[in-house]
N, C-alpha and C positions, 0 to 999 in steps of 0.2 A: 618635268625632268630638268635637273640642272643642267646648267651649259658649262663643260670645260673648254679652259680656255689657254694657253699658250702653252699646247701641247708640242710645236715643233720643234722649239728649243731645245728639248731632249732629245731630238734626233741627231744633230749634229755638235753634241758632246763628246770630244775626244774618247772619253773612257766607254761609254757606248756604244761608239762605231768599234771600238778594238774586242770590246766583250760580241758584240755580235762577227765581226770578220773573226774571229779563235772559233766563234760555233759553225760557221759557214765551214769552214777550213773542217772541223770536226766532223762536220755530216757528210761530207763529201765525197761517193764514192770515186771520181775518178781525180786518181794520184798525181797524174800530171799535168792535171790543172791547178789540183793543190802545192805542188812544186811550182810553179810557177806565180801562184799566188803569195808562198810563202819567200818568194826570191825576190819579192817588188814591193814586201809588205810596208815599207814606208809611206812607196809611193803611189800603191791603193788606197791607202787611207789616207794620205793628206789627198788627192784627189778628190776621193768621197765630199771628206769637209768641206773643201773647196766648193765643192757642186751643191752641196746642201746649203752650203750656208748663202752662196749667190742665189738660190732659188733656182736652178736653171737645170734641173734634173732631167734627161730624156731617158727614157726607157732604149735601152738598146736592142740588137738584133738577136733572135731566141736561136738556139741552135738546133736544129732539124734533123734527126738520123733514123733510121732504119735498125729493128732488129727483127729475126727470122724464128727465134726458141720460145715457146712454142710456137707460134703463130707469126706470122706476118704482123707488124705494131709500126706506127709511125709517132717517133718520143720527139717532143718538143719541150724546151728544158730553157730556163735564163741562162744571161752569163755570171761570173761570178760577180759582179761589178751590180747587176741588179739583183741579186742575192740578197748581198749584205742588204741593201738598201732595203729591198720587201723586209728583211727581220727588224730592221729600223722602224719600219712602219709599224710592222703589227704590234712589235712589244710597246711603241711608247705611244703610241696613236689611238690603234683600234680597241691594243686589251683593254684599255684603262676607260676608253668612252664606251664600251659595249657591253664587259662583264658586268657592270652594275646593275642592266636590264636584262639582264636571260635570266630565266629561273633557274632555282634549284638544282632542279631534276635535271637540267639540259648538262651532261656530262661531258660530251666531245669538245674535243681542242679548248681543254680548260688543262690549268696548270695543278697538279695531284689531283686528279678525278680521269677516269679512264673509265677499263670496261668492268673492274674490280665493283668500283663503284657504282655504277650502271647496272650491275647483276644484284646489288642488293637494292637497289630502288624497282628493280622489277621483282624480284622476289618481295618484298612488301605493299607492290601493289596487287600482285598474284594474290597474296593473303588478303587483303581486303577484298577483291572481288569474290573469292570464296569464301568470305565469311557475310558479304552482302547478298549473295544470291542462295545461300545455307537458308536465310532468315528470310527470304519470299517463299522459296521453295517450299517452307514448313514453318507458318508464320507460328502456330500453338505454340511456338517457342521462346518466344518472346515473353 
């Protein structure tokens, strides 16, 4: 396998800390965190940079609550600050060293491939097992 190699630099690329902090901001269900996000947006993201580019990244404190609907759940979630940062990672780190070695077939947390796609790789191997055990079953037919 080849080795890549100065993958980190694209993390702490202005334009793709801002295309990842607009998707943070997008995904996010609770609003007044997003307000809050949106109200310091400068000084998130020169912070982020700042911290990537020094190397001195810590993971911060996760946040811990309780919900009761249906069930009793105990949700533990990042803050937004290591948010962005994890979609730094996975898009320019992990996708690019990782996708090249999964096969085909492996369709989860792939970028256009879902369960769409998923359903017809098992629907094609459905058919091939029924047409390989058609032909033990009732070999005169070969």
């Amino acid at each position: 396998m080849k080795r890549l190699g100065n993958l980190y630099k694209n993390i702490y690329q202005m334009e793709n800390i801002i295309e990842a902090y607009d998707e943070v901001c997008r995904n996010t269900q609770n609003k007044r965190k997003v307000a809050n996000l949106k109200e310091y947006r400068s000084s998130y993201i020169s912070r982020i940079y700042n911290t990537l580019v020094s190397r001195s990244y810590q993971t911060g404190p996760y946040n811990i609550f309780t919900i009761y609907e249906p069930k009793e759940r105990r949700i533990v979630s990042q803050g937004m600050f290591d948010k962005i940062v994890n979609h730094l990672v996975s898009r320019y780190i992990l996708y690019p060293a990782l996708l090249p070695c999964l096969l085909d077939v492996n369709v989860a947390s792939r970028k256009y491939l879902g369960t769409r796609k998923g359903l017809e790789l098992c629907n094609q191997f459905h058919n091939i097992c029924k047409m390989i055990s058609y032909f033990f079953i009732n070999p005169n037919h070969i």
